[in-house]
Steps between C-alpha positions, in 0.01 A plus 500: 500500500646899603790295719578314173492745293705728769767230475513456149598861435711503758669194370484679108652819660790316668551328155513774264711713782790163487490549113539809479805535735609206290470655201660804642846346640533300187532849314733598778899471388758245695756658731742699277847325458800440296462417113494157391620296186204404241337232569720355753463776791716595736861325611458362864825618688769169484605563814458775811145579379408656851752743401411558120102538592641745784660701220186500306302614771674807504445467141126488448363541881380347757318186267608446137438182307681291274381216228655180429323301215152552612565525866474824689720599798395759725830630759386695802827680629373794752367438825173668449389361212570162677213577745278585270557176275609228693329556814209728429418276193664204634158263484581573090915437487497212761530234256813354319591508105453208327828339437588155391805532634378543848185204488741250398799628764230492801173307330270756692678361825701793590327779683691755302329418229171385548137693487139464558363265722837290533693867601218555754511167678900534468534866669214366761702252665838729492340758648376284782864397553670820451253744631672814751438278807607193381792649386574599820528103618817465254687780659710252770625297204598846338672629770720164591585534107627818530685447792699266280518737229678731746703222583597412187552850367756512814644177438562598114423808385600424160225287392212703675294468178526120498368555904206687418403219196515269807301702751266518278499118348487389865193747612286413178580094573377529887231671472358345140596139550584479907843457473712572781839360412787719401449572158835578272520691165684220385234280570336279211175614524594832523722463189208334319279772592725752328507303178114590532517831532798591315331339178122614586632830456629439202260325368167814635747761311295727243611340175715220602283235271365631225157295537384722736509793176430222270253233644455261209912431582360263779387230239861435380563132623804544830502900493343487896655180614734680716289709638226186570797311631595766757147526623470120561898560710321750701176338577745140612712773746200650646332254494737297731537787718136491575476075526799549841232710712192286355708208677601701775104588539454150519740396737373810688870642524435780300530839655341812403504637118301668198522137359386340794242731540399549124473075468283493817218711316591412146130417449381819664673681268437311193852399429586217225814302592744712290393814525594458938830378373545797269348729735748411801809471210411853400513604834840361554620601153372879477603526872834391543666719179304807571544564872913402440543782209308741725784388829753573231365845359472611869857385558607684180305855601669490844826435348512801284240737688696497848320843614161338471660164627623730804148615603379171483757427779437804728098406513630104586727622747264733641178264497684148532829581646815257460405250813201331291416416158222684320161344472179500286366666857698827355344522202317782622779682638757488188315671239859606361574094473152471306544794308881375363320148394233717326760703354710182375192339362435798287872634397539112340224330458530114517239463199556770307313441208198333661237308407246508169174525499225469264198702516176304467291818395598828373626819726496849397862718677491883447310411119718218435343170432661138675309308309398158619779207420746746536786398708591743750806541734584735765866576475612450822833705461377789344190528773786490718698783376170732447612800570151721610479223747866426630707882446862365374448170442836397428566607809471242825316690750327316780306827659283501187302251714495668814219800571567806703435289804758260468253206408536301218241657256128316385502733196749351294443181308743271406454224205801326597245174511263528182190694466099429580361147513828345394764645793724316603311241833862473666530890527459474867716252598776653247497816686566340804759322373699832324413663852587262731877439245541905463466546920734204584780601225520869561520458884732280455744599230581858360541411133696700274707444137808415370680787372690301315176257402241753408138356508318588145100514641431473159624099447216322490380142300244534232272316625149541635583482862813674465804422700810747588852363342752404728625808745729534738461659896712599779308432819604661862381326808313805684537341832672219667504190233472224816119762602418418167558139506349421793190697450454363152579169614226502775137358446353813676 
């Protein structure tokens, strides 16, 4: 009986401990933060909210809340208190708020979205495909595609943004679906896979329907048939994505691919039909726009940074020299090339609001209470601009990655790709992609401005994954244009 007993207080303890913290954090108050209107809450930002919830930050700190109806927001905007929330208590923030909004857009499908068991099984078979080392099996299809992004930036400088949408289109559809012909910006599935995009982030906006603030909205007859008609127009395009290397498979013509691979051990993972075709069409979706604004913002820093463009070149000229092309094999030996990507992912981020999410139990910050159900977001831009951790941070400065031995520095975290359990599975092959793009272009081209077309680095779409507006830049050839053609043009 003494073990019993032993276990049964132990058990009792354990209990009375849990209420009493409980009890304890439900006394504790929310994050401090501006004043709302009675009853209603706060007034979500219409537009820019990165920026608005940056200016609050400076506000009311590091966290600060805000209420809408009986929702609670919790906005993390410094870089510390990011650790400590979404990554120390990331088991507790890794799920998704409930929205209406976003079950009817995706149905669960969409790995953005989804939690518990389904998110497990989801992330399980991306990570498998997008792991470091397989990453490293994409990297001839990256560099052939930026080759032709040199190419085409040579051949017409004046679209270069519609070049990098391309590079990136093309990468995504090779190494998601197996596709190895030439693949346009103009082409249709390309333009149908903006429609997606351009109206899921609309639709994932903080208070674009009001049934996400008001739930009972959802039983008034046709006020979500647009949004279930544009899920069942997404599932048909995936869908038939998916069905061409399914046939391939069975012809045995198909050649190597995350869809290939994921629809070889769909049982092994647990996959139902349509959540492998959302799976691989979130791959291709998320992909493609991301890694193209990142080309562009890397383009746009160059332009109007030419010092820190300039010492990009003299470690390319030095390391690579101008007979050869750089290669993932340098990666080592450019830290100034990584540290410029680094620099560009942080100075604009692509996502610069992030993601929400919900916490599933209650977390106690510096006496505050984040009390479970409460959405939470880490503010991308304003993590960005923190300045204890990155001195002037207006200011583009690549050697804030680089230690006092010239290496690119392991102490300095970057949350360009999400936080904790729910980072972005691509990161990896993203990277190599912004690398691979930044090398090529600056050893290539010096880039500079207009003078009489000034670039504003402060035109961007408001829009989740945010996109630069149209810019303008003069590009110089910095060695013979036939070396570059020919080396660009080569298959080594």
């Amino acid at each position: 009986m003494a073990p019993l007993i032993t276990c049964a207080l132990v058990l009792a303890s354990l209990w009375i401990v849990t209420q009493r913290y409980k009890a304890t954090a439900r006394r504790l108050p929310l994050p401090p933060g501006p004043p709302g209107r009675w009853l209603l809450g706060n007034k979500m930002p219409k537009s820019y909210a990165p920026f608005q919830f940056a200016k609050w930050t400076e506000e009311y700190g590091p966290v600060f809340s805000l209420k809408q109806g009986s929702r609670i927001f919790v906005i993390i905007g410094r870089h510390q208190a990011a650790v400590d929330i979404m990554e120390k208590e990331g088991a507790s923030v890794a799920d998704r708020p409930c929205s209406v909004v976003q079950d009817t857009l995706s149905n669960g499908l969409i790995v953005l979205f989804a939690g518990g068991e389904r998110l497990r099984r989801l992330r399980r078979v991306l990570h498998a495909g997008l792991q470091p080392k397989v990453a490293e099996t994409y990297e001839p299809i990256q560099i052939k595609n930026a080759k032709n992004l040199v190419l085409d930036i040579l051949n017409d400088p004046k679209n270069h943004q519609m070049h990098a949408m391309r590079y990136a289109a093309s990468v995504v559809m090779s190494f998601t679906y197996g596709k190895t012909t030439p693949t346009a910006y103009s082409d249709p599935e390309i333009v149908t896979l903006n429609k997606y995009l351009a109206r899921f982030g609309r639709a994932i906006r903080p208070g674009a329907y009001l049934v996400d603030t008001y739930p009972i909205l959802r039983f008034i007859p046709g006020y979500l048939s647009e949004l279930k008609v544009w899920h069942q127009e997404d599932l048909t395009f995936f869908n038939g994505q998916l069905d061409v290397v399914r046939s391939q498979m069975r012809e045995r013509t198909a050649g190597p691919s995350f869809s290939k691979f994921m629809l070889e051990h769909q049982k092994e993972y647990g996959l139902e039909d349509n959540e492998s075709v959302f799976v691989a069409g979130g791959m291709f979706a998320a992909g493609s726009d991301t890694t193209a604004s990142a080309i562009t913002v890397m383009v746009m820093a160059a332009a109007v940074h030419t010092d820190a463009q300039a010492r990009v070149q003299e470690e390319l000229d030095n390391v690579v020299g101008r007979a050869r092309l750089p290669t993932f094999g340098d990666q080592e030996m450019l830290p100034q090339v990584t540290a410029f990507m680094l620099e560009s992912l942080r100075w604009r981020p692509v996502i610069p609001g992030g993601f929400a999410h919900r916490a599933t139990k209650d977390v106690i910050w510096n006496n505050y209470l984040i009390p479970a159900g409460a959405t939470v977001i880490g503010n991308h831009w304003a993590i960005a601009n923190d300045p204890d951790v990155f001195p002037e941070p207006h200011k583009f400065n690549p050697q804030r990655w680089i230690d006092e031995t010239g290496r690119v520095r392991d102490d300095l975290r970057s949350f360009a790709f999400g936080f904790g359990r729910r980072v972005c599975p691509g990161q990896h092959v993203a990277n190599r992609s912004v690398f691979i793009n930044t090398a090529l272009i600056l050893w290539a081209f010096r880039l500079s401005e207009n003078p009489a077309a000034k670039i504003d680095t402060s035109a961007f779409s408001d829009s989740t994954n945010t996109r630069a507006a149209p810019f303008e830049i003069c590009v110089e050839k910095r060695m013979d244009e036939r070396v570059i053609r020919e080396l660009c043009a080569s298959g080594e």
